[in-house]
Structures are given as C-alpha cells and as structure tokens.
C-alpha positions in Angstrom: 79.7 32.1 61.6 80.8 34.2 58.3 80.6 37.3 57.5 78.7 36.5 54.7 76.1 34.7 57.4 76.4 37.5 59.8 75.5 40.2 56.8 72.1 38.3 55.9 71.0 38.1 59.3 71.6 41.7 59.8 70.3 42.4 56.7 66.7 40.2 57.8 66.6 41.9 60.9 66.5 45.1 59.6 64.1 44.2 57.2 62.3 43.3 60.2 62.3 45.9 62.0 61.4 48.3 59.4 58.4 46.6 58.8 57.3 47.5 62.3 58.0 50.6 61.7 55.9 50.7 59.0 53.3 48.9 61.0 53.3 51.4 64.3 52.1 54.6 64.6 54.7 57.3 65.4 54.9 57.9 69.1 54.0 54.5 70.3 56.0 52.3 72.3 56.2 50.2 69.7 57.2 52.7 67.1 60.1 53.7 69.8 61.6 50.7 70.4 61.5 49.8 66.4 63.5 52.8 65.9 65.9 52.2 68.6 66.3 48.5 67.4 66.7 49.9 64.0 69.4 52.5 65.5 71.3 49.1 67.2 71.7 47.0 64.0 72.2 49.4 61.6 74.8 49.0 59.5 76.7 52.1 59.3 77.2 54.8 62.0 75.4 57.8 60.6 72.1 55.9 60.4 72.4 54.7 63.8 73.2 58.3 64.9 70.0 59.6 63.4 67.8 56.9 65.2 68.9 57.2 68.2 69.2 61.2 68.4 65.4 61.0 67.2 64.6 58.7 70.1 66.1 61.0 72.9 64.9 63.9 71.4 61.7 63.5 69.9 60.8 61.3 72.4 62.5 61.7 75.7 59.4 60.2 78.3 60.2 57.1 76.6 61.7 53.9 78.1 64.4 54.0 75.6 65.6 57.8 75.8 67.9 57.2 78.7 69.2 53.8 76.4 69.4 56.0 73.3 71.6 58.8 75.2 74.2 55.9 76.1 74.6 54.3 73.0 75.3 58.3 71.5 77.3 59.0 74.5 79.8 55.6 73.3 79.5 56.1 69.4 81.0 60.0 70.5 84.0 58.2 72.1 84.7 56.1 69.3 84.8 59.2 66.9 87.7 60.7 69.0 84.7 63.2 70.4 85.0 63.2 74.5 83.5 66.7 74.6 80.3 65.4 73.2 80.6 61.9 75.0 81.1 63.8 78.3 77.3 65.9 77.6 75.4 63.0 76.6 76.4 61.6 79.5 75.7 63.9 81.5 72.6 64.9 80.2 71.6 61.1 81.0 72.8 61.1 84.5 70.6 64.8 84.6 67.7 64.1 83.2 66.9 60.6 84.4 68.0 60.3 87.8 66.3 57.2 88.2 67.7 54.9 85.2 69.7 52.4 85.5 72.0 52.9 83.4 73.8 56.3 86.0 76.6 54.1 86.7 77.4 53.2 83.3 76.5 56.7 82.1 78.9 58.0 84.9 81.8 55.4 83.6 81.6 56.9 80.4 81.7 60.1 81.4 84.4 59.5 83.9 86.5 58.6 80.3 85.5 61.3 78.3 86.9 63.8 81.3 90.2 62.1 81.7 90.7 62.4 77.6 89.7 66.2 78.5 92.4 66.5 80.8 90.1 66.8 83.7 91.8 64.3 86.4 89.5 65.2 89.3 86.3 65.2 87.5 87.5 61.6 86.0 88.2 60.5 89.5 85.1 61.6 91.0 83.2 60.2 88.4 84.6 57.1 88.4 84.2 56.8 92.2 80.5 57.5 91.8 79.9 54.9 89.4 82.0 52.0 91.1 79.2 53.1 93.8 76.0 52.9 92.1 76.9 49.9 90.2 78.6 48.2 93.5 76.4 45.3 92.8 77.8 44.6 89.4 80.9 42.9 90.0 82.2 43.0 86.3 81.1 46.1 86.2 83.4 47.5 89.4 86.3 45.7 87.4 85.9 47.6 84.9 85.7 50.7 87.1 88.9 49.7 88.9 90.6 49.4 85.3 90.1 52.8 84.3 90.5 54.5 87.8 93.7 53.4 88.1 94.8 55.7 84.5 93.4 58.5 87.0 95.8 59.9 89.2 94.5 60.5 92.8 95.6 63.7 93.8 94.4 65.3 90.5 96.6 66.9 87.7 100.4 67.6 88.2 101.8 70.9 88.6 103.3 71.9 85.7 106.9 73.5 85.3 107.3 76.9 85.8 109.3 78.4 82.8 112.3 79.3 83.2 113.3 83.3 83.3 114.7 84.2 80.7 118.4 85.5 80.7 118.9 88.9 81.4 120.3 91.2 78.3 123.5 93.4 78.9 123.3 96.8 78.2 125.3 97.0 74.6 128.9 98.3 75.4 129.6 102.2 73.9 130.9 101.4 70.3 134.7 102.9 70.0 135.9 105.3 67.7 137.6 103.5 64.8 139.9 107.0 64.3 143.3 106.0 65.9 145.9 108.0 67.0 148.7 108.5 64.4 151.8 106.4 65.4 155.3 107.6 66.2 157.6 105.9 63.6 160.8 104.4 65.7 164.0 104.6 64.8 166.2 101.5 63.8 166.9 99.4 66.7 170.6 100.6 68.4 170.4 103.8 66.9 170.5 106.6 69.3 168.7 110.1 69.6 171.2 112.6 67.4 171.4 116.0 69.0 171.2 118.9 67.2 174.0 119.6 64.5 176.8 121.8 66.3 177.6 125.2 64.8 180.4 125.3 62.3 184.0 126.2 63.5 185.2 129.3 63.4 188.5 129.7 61.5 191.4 131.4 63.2 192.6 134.2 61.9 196.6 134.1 60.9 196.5 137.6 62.9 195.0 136.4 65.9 197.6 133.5 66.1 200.6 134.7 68.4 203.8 135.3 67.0 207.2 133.3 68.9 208.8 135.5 71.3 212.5 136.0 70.8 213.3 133.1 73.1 210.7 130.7 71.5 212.1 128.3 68.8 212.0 129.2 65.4 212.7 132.7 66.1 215.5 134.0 63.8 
C-alpha cells in the first residue's frame, strides 16, 4: 500500500467518524467511542491528545477512559515525557483496578521509572505486570526484554568524592633586607698588621766613643 493510499483511507475514516460525531449526542457511548476513534486515527499528535484527554476526563465511567489513559500514557513516552507517562499510568492502574489493560499500564509505567532513574520502582513494576499479564505470552516477552535493562539489586552506589587535599599553612615571608657583606681581600693576600711606629734616630751623642784600646783611636 502507498502512502498516497494510506492518506485517503485515513482521510475517509475520519470523515467517518466525524460524522458520528455529528450524529451522537455528547455523553453517549456512541459519542465516546467516536471521539476516541477520532483520537486513534488522527493525523497529527496534538489532535489526538485533545480527544483522548477529553475522553478520560470528561468522561471517565466510560468504557474507553481506562483505553484513553493508555494511549496518553505512550504518546508521553514518545515526547521524551516519562514524568507524565509514569502518572497516566498510574492513575490507570489507580482508578480502574479492574481493566484490563493494569499489566500493560504497569509495563509502561515500569519504563517511564527506569528513564526516571528509579531502578526499584522499574523492577517492581515490571514484575507486577509479567504477573497480571502471565497469560499473554508475547506479552511476558516483552516484559522480560525490558526487565533485563533493570538491574536487580536496585541503583548502584555512587562514588564517594574524594577529600580534597589539605592546604599548608603559607610559610612566614622573609625579609628581603640582607645583611651587608664583608668585602674579601684578593686571594693569597694576608691580614697586614698595624703600621709599626717610626724609628727613632740615634743621636751622634748617645753613640759611644772608642776607648783608647779600641781601633781607630788616635
């Protein structure tokens, strides 16, 4: 089939539908399951949004309120939205206890917690609605695929940080001022002492005259 063949038959099927629509009272069954049907082949996501919200809120003792919660709860996980995905399906698995649909409403919800990063509540989830929908076989494989992304004994523990390095106290900062240095002498010389005192001169007096025996002596 083309998509040019696919497009006309949505396109009569909607025309379809909204004459039943326009047919029914609002409230009826019929009215209901128009607007869900309507919701289901519509051709762009914000219209089916809006039918269905109407149908599990305007009319939610309907047969097609628990449906209509589904289908929201799996257009919310194709719009990157688990947190809203995870409440619609909840909400379904709250309010109707007795539909059908808890396992599958349970499966979904079991994905939108494990891309919350809530292991456990993926795991327990999951294990509630491979039992509830035990008779489904395709349905349990399907199950089985996703619990095994779930890890059994929940989230790891994460690493603790590492402490941080202890700082050293700053060291005392030292007086740039230095002492003044001795100038050294050239190498080999020695330490001078201090100049002697000048020579006295002898007097020509004081200098003894030869004695008669001594040489010299006339």
């Amino acid at each position: 089939m083309t998509r040019q063949s696919r497009r006309r038959r949505g396109d009569s099927a909607r025309r379809i539908v909204n004459l039943e629509l326009a047919k029914a009272r609002v409230g009826e069954p019929a009215y209901v399951e128009a607007l869900y049907w309507r919701a289901r082949i519509a051709a762009s996501g914000d219209s089916a949004e809006r039918d269905l919200r109407r149908v599990a809120i305007e009319f939610p003792a309907s047969r097609w309120a628990d449906d209509a919660l589904l289908q929201l709860a799996q257009l919310a996980m194709a719009a990157g939205n688990p947190t809203s995905a995870f409440a619609l399906a909840e909400r379904l698995r709250g309010d109707y206890p007795e539909s059908e649909l808890r396992p599958q409403a349970a499966l979904w919800a079991g994905r939108a917690a494990f891309d919350l990063g809530e292991p456990r509540s993926a795991c327990a989830l999951l294990d509630s609605a491979s039992g509830e929908g035990r008779a489904d076989h395709e349905f349990t494989n399907r199950v089985a695929f996703y619990r095994l992304r779930v890890p059994r004994r929940g989230p790891t523990p994460r690493a603790r940080p590492r402490p941080l390095p202890r700082r050293r106290p700053p060291r005392p900062l030292r007086s740039r001022t230095r002492p003044p240095r001795l100038r050294a002498g050239p190498r080999g010389s020695r330490s001078r002492s201090p100049p002697c005192a000048p020579r006295r001169r002898r007097s020509v007096s004081s200098v003894a005259s030869p004695g008669p025996g001594s040489p010299g002596a006339s």
